[in-house]
NUSEZA-97897 format. One line per field, with one value per residue (C-alpha): residue number from 1; residue in one letter; z, x, y. Coordinates in Angstrom, 1 decimal. Each point is the difference from the previous one (the first is absolute). Example, Ala and Ser with C-alpha at 12.3 -4.5 7.8 and 13.67 -1.06 7.14 Angstrom:
2
num <- (1:2)
residuo <- (a:s)
up <- (7.8:-0.7)
east <- (12.3:1.4)
north <- (-4.5:3.4)
//
This chain:
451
num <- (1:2:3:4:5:6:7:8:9:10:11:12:13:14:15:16:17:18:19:20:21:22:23:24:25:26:27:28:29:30:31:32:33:34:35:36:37:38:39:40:41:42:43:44:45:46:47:48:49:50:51:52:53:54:55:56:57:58:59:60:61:62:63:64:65:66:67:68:69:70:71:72:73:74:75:76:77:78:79:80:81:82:83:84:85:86:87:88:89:90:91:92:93:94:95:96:97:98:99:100:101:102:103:104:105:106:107:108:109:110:111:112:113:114:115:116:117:118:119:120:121:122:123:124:125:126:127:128:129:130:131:132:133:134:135:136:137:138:139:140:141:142:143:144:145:146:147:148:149:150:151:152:153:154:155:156:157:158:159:160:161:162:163:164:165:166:167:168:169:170:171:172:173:174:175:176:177:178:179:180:181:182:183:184:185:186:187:188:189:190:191:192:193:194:195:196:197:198:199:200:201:202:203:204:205:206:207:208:209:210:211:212:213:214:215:216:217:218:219:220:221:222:223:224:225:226:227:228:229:230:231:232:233:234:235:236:237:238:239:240:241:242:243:244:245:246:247:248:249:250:251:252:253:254:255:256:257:258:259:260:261:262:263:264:265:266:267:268:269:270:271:272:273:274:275:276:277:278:279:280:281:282:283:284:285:286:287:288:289:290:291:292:293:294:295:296:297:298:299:300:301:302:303:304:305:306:307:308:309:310:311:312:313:314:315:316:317:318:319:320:321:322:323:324:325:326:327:328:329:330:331:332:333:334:335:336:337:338:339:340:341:342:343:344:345:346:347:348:349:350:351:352:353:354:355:356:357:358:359:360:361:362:363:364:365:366:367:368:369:370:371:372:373:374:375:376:377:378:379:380:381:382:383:384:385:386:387:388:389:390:391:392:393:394:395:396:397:398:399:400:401:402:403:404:405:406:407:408:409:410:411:412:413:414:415:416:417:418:419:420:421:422:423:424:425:426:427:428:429:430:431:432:433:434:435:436:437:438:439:440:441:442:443:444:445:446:447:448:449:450:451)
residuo <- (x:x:x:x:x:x:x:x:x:x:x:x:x:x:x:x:x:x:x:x:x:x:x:x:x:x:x:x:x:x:x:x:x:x:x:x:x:x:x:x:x:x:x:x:x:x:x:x:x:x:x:x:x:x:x:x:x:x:x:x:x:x:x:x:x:x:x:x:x:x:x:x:x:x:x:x:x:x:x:x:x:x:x:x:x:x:x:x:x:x:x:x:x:x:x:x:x:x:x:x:x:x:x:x:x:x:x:x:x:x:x:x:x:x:x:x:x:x:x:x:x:x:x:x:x:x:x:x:x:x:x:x:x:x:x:x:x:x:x:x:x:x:x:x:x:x:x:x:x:x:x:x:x:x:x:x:x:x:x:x:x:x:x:x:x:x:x:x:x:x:x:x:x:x:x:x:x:x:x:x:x:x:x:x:x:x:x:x:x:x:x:x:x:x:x:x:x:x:x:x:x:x:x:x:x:x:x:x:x:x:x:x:x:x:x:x:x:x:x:x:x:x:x:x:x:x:x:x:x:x:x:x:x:x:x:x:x:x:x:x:x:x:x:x:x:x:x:x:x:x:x:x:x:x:x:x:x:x:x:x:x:x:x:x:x:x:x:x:x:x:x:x:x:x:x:x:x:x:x:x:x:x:x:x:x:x:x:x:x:x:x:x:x:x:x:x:x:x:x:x:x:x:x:x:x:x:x:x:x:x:x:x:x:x:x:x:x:x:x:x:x:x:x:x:x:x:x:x:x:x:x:x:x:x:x:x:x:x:x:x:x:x:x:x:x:x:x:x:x:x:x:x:x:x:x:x:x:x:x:x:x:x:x:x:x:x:x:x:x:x:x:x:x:x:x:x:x:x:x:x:x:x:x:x:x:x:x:x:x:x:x:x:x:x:x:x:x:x:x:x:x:x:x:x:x:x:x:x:x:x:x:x:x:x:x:x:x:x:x:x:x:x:x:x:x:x:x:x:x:x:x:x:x:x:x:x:x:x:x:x:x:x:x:x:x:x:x:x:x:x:x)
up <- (-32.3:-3.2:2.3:1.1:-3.3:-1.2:2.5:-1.2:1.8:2.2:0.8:1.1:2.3:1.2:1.2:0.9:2.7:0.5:1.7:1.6:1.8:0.9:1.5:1.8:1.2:1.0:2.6:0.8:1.5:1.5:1.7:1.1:1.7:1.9:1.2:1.2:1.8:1.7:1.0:1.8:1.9:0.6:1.7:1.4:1.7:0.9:1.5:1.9:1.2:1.5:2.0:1.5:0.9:1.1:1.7:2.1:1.0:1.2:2.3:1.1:2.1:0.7:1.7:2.2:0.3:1.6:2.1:1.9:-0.2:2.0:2.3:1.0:4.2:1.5:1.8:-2.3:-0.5:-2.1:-2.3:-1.1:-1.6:-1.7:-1.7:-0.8:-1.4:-1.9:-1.1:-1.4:-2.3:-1.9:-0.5:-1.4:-2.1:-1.4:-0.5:-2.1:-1.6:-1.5:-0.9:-2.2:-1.3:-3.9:-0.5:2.2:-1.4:-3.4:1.4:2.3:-3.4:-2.4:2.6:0.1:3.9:2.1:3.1:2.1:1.9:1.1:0.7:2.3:1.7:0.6:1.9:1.4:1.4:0.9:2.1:1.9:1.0:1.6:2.0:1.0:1.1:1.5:1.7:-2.2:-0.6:1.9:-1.3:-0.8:-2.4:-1.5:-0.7:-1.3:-2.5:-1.3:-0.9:-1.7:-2.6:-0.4:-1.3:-2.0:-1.4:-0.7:-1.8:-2.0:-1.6:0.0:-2.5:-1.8:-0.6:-1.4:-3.1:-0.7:-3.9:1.0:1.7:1.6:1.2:1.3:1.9:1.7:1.1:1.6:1.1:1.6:1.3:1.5:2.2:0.5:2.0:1.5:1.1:1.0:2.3:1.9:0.0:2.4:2.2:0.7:0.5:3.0:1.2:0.1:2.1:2.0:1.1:0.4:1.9:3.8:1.0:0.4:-1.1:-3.5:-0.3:0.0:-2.0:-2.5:0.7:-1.1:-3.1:-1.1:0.5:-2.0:-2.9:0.0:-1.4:-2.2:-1.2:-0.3:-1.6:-3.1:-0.1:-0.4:-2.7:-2.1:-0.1:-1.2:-2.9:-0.8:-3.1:0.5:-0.8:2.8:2.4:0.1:0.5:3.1:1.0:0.3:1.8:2.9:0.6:1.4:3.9:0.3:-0.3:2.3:2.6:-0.4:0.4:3.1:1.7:-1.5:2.0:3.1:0.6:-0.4:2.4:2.3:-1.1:1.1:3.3:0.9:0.2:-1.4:3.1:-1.7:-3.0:-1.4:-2.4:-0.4:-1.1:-1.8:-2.2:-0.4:-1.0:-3.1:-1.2:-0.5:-0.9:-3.0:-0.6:-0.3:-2.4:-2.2:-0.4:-1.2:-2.3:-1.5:-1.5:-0.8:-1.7:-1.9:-1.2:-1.7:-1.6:-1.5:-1.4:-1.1:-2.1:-1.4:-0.8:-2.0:-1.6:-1.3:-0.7:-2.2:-1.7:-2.1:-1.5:-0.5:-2.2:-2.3:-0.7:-0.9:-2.1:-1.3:-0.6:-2.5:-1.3:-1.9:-0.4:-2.1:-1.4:-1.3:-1.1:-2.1:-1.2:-1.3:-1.3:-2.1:-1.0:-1.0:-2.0:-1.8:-0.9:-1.6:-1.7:-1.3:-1.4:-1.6:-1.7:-1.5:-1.9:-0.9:-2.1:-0.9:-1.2:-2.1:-2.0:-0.6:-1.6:-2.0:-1.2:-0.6:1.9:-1.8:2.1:3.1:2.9:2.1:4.0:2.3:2.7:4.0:1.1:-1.2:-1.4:-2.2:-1.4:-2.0:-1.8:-1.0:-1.0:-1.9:-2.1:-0.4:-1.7:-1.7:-1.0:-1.9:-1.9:-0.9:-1.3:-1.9:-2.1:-0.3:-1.5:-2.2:-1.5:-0.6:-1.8:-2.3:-0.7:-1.0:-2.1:-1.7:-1.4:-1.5:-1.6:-1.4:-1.1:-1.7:-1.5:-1.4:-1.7:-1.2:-1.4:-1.5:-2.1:-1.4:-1.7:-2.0:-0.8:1.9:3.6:1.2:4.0:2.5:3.3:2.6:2.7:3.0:2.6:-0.9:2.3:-1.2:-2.0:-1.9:-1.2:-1.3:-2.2:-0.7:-1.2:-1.8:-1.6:-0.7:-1.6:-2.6:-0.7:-1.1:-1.8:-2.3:-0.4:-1.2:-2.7:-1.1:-0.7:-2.1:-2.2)
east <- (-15.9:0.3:0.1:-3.5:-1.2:0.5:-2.2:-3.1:-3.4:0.1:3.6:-0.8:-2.7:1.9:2.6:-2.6:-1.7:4.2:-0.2:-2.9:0.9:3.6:-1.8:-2.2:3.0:1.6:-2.9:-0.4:3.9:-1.1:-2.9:1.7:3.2:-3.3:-0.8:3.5:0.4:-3.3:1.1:2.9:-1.8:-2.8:3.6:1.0:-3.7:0.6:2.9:-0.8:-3.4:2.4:2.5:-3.3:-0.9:3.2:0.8:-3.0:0.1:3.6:-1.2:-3.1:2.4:2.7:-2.9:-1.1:4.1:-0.2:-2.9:1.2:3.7:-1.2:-1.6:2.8:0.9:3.4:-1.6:-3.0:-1.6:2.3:-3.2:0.0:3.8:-1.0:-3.0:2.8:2.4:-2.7:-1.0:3.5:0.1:-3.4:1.5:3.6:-2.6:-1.7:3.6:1.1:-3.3:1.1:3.2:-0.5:-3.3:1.1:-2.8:1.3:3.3:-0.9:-1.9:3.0:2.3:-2.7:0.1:3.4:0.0:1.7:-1.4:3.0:-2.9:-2.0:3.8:0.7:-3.2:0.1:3.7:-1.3:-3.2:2.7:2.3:-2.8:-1.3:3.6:0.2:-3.3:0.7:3.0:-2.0:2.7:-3.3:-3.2:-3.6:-1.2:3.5:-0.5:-3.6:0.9:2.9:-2.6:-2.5:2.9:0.0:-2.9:-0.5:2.6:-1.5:-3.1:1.9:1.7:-3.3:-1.7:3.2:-0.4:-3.7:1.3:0.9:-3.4:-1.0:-3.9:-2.3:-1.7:2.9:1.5:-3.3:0.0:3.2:-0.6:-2.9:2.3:3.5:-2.3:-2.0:3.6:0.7:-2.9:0.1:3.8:-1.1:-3.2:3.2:1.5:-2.9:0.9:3.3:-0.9:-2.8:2.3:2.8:-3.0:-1.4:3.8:1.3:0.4:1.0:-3.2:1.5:1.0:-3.0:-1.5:2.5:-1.3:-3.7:0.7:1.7:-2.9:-2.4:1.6:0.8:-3.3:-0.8:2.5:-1.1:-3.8:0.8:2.0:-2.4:-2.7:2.3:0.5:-3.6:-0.8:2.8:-0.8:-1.9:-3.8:0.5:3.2:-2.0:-2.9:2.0:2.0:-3.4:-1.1:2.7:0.3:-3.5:0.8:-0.5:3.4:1.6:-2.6:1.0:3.9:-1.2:-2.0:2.6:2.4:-1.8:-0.3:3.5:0.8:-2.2:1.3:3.8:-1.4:-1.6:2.7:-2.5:2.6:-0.2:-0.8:1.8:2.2:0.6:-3.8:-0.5:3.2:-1.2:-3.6:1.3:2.2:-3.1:-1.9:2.6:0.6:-3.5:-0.3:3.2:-1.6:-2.7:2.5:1.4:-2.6:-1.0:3.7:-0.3:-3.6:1.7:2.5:-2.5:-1.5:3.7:0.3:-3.0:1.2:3.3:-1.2:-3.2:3.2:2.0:-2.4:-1.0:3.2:-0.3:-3.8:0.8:2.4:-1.5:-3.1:2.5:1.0:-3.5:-0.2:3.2:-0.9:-3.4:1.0:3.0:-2.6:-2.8:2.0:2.1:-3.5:-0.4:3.0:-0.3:-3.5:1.2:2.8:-1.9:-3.2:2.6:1.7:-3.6:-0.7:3.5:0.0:-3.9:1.3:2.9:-2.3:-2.0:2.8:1.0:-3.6:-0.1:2.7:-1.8:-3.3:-1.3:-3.6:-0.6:2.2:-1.9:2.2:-1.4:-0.3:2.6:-0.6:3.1:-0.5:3.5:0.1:-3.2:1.2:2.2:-3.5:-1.3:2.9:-0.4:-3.8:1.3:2.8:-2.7:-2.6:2.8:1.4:-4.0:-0.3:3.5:-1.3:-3.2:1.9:2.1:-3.0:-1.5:2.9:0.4:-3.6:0.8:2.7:-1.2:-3.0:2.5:1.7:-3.3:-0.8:3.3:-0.2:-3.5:1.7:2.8:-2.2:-2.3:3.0:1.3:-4.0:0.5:-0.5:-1.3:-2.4:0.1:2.0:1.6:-2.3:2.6:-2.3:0.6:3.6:3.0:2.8:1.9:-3.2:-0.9:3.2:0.0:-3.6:1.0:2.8:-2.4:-2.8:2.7:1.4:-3.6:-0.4:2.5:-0.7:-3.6:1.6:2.1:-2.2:-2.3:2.7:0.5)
north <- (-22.8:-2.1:-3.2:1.1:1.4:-3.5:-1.9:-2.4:1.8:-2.8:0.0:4.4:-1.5:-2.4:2.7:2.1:-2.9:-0.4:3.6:0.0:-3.1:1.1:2.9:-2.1:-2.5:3.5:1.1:-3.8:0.5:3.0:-1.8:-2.5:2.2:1.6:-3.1:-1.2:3.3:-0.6:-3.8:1.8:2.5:-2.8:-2.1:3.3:0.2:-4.0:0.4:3.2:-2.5:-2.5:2.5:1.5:-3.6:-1.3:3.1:0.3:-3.2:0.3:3.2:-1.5:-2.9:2.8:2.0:-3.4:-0.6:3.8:-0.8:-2.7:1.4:2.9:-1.9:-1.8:0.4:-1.7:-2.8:-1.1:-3.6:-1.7:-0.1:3.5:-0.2:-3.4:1.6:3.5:-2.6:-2.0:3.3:0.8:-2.5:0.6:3.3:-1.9:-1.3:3.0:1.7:-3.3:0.5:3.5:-0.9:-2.8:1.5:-0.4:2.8:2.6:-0.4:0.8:2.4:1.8:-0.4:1.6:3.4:-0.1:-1.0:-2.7:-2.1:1.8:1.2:-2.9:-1.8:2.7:0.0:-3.6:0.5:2.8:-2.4:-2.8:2.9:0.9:-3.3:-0.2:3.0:-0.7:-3.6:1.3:2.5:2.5:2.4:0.5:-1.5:3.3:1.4:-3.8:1.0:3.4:-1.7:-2.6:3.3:1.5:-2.9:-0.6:3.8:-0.9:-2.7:1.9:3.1:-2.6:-1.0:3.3:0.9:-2.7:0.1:3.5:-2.3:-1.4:0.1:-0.8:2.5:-2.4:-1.6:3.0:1.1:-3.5:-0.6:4.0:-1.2:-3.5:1.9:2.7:-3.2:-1.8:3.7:0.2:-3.7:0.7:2.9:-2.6:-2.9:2.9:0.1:-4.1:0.5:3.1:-2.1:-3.5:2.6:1.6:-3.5:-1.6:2.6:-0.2:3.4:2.1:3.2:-1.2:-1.7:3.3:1.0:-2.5:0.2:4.2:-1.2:-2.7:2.9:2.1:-2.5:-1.2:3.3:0.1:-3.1:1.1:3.3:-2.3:-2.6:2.7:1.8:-3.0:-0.9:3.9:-0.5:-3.5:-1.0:-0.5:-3.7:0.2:2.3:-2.6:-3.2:1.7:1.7:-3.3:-2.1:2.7:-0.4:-3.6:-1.2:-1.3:4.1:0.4:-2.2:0.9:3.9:-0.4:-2.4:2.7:3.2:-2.2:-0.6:3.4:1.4:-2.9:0.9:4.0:-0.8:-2.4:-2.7:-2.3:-2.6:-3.7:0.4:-2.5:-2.7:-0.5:4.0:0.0:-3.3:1.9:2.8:-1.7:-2.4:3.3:1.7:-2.2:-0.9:3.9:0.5:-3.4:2.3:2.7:-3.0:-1.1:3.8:0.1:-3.5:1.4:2.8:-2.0:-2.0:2.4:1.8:-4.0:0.2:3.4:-1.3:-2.7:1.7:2.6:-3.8:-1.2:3.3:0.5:-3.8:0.8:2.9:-1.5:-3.0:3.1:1.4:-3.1:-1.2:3.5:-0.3:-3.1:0.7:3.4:-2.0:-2.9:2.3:2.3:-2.7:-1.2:2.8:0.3:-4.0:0.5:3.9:-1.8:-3.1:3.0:1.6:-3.0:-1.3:3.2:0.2:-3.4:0.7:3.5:-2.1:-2.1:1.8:1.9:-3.2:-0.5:3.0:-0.3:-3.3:1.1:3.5:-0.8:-3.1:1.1:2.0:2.1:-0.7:2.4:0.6:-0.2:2.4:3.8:0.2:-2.6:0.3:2.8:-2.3:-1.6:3.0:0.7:-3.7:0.8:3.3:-2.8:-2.0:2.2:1.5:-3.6:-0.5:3.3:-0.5:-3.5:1.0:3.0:-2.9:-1.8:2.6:1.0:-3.5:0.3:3.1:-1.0:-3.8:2.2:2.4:-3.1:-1.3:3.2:0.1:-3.1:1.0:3.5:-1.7:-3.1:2.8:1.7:-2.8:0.5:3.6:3.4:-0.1:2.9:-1.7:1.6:-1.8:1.9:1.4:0.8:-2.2:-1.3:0.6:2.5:-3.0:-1.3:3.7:0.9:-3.5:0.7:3.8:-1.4:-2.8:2.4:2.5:-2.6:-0.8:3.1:0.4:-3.5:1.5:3.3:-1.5:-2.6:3.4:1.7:-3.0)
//
C-alpha cells in the first residue's frame, strides 16, 4: 500500500493503463484460443471433406468393378475380363488413394479410429476377385459381397459426418452420403441388368429381370427420398441433372429389356446388347457422378468458407485489439502529458509567489482536481497581499509615531507640553508606547505646575 501511496500522478496512471491493458492482453488470449479451436474444427470439417471425396470415389469404381464382376459367364470374349481386370486396378488405385491420404489420417487419429476398416475391405475386394476368377463363388454371391462393402463404406462416413463441427457441413455431407446410397442402390440395378443381359439360361434370366424390377423401385423410392430431405440448393441441382436425356435413354432401353427378359423375347441377344447395355449403363451412373461430384463441390465451398472464417475473425479481433490498445494508450499519453503541464505551472506558480504574489497571476487549471490546488493559491495569494498591505500600514504607523515622538520629545526640552500622541489608529504596540509617552507627559506638566 505505501509502495502505491508513494506513486507520482503519472506513475498511478501509468499502472492504471498497466491494468487495463493486461486485461485487454487477457481477452486477447482468450480470443485467440477461440480461434485456434475453430482452425481445428475448420481441419476437422477439411478432413471429414476429403474422406467424403476419396471415399466416394473409391465406391463409385467398386460399384462398376461389381457391374462387370456380376456379369461375368465361363466362356466370355476375352474382352470382357481385360476391361474387369483394367477395372481392378483403378480401384488399387483409389484404395492407395485412401491410405496415403495425409488428411484422412489425421482425420482417422483426431476420432480416435484406425484404417483397419478400409485394409480389410480391400483383402476382402482382393479374396473375392479370386473365388470369382476361380469360379470359387457365383456372379450373383460376388455381387451381393461387393453390396455389403459398399454399405460399409457408406456407414463409415455417415459416422463420421456425426463429427462435423459446421452445420452446414454436416447438412451437406447428409445431403452427399445419403446420394452415395442412393447412387449405390441404381449401381445395383447395372450389376442385375449386366447378369440379366449376360445370362444364357432363360430361367435365371427371369430370375434377374424380377430382381432389376424390383430394385429399380428401390432405387426410385431413395432417389425420391433424398431429393425430399435434400437442401433446396441440393434438391435443385439433382432436380436438375435427372431431368437429362441420357437417364432417359438408359430407362427406356432399361424397361425394354425387361419386358423382353419377361416374354422370353431374348432371341438376338449378345455381345452387341450386352456392350449397349454397359455404355448406357455408365453414361447413366456418370449422370449419378456428376450429382455426386456437385454435391461435393458445394460441401468444398462450405469447408473452406468455415476455413477461412476462423482466420477472418482473429485478424477482426486483432484489428480491435490494437486499435483499443493504441487509442487508449493515447489516451493515457496525452492524460499524463495534461497533468504533467498543469503540475509544472502550479509549481511555478508557487515560487512566483513566494517571489512576488503582487505581480504573479495564479492560471487557471484544465483537470477538475487540480484546479482546486489553484483555488487554494488564489486564497494563498490574497492573504499573502493583505498581510502585505497590514505591514505596510504599520510601517506607516509607526514612522509617524516616531516622527511625533521626536516633536514631543523636541518641545520638552523648551518647557511644558500641552500636545498629546493621538492613539486612534495605532496597532496595540504603538498605543501602549503612546499611553506610556502621553502618561510621562503628564506627569512633567504636573510638576512643572506645582513648582
Amino acid at each position: 500500500m505505501k509502495l502505491f501511496q508513494s506513486l507520482t500522478v503519472s506513475q498511478s496512471l501509468g499502472v492504471v493503463f498497466a491494468s487495463g491493458l493486461a486485461v485487454a492482453v487477457f481477452f486477447a488470449g482468450s480470443i485467440f484460443q477461440i480461434a485456434l479451436t475453430r482452425h481445428e474444427a475448420a481441419q476437422l470439417d477439411q478432413g471429414l471433406l476429403q474422406l467424403t471425396r476419396t471415399t466416394g470415389d473409391l465406391i463409385h469404381e467398386l460399384q462398376r468393378e461389381r457391374g462387370l464382376g456380376a456379369s461375368i459367364r465361363p466362356g466370355d470374349d476375352p474382352l470382357w475380363r481385360q476391361e474387369l481386370e483394367t477395372q481392378r486396378h483403378i480401384v488399387d488405385g483409389q484404395f492407395d488413394l485412401l491410405a496415403n491420404d495425409l488428411w484422412v489420417a489425421e482425420l482417422l487419429d483426431r476420432l480416435g479410429k484406425d484404417r483397419g476398416s478400409f485394409r480389410t475391405w480391400r483383402t476382402e475386394v482382393h479374396r473375392l476377385r479370386r473365388e470369382l476368377d476361380t469360379s470359387e463363388i457365383a456372379p450373383s454371391d460376388f455381387r451381393n459381397q461387393m453390396t455389403k462393402i459398399d454399405k460399409g463404406m457408406v456407414t463409415k462416413l455417415a459416422v463420421a459426418a456425426n463429427h462435423a463441427t459446421s452445420a452446414a457441413v454436416a447438412v451437406m455431407m447428409r445431403d452427399s452420403i445419403a446420394w452415395i446410397y442412393a447412387k449405390d442402390s441404381a449401381a445395383l440395378e447395372w450389376a442385375l441388368g449386366a447378369a440379366m443381359v449376360a445370362e444364357g439360361d432363360q430361367a435365371k434370366r427371369l430370375s434377374y429381370a424380377n430382381a432389376l424390377r424390383a430394385q429399380t423401385i428401390t432405387t426410385q423410392a431413395r432417389l425420391d427420398n433424398v431429393i425430399s430431405t435434400a437442401s433446396s440448393l441440393g434438391r435443385s441441382s439433382i432436380a436438375a441433372r435427372l431431368d437429362t436425356q441420357v437417364i432417359d435413354d438408359f430407362e427406356a432401353f432399361r424397361t425394354a429389356r425387361l419386358h423382353d427378359a419377361v416374354a422370353h423375347q431374348t432371341e438376338g441377344w449378345g455381345r452387341d446388347l450386352r456392350q449397349t447395355w454397359f455404355d448406357l449403363a455408365d453414361a447413366y451412373m456418370g449422370e449419378l457422378r456428376a450429382i455426386e461430384v456437385a454435391a461435393q463441390g458445394r460441401l468444398t465451398r462450405a469447408v473452406e468458407a468455415s476455413g477461412t472464417e476462423w482466420w477472418s475473425f482473429l485478424q477482426q479481433q486483432a484489428i480491435l485489439l490494437i486499435g483499443l490498445v493504441t487509442f487508449f494508450g493515447s489516451v493515457a499519453w496525452l492524460t499524463i502529458r495534461a497533468i504533467n503541464a498543469s503540475l509544472q505551472r502550479i509549481i511555478s506558480t508557487i515560487c512566483h509567489l513566494s517571489v512576488d504574489a503582487p505581480q504573479t497571476k495564479v492560471p487557471e487549471c484544465p483537470q477538475a482536481d487540480l484546479n482546486q490546488i489553484t483555488d487554494a493559491l488564489r486564497i494563498l495569494r490574497s492573504v499573502q497581499l493583505s498581510r502585505d498591505r497590514q505591514q505596510e500600514e504599520s510601517e506607516q504607523l509607526r514612522a509617524r509615531l516616531d516622527r511625533k515622538l521626536d516633536e514631543v520629545l523636541t518641545a520638552v526640552d523648551s518647557g511644558p507640553v500641552e500636545d498629546r500622541i493621538e492613539v486612534l489608529g495605532l496597532d496595540a504596540q504603538s498605543a501602549t508606547l503612546a499611553r506610556g509617552v502621553n502618561r510621562l507627559l503628564d506627569q512633567l506638566e504636573r510638576r512643572a505646575s506645582a513648582s
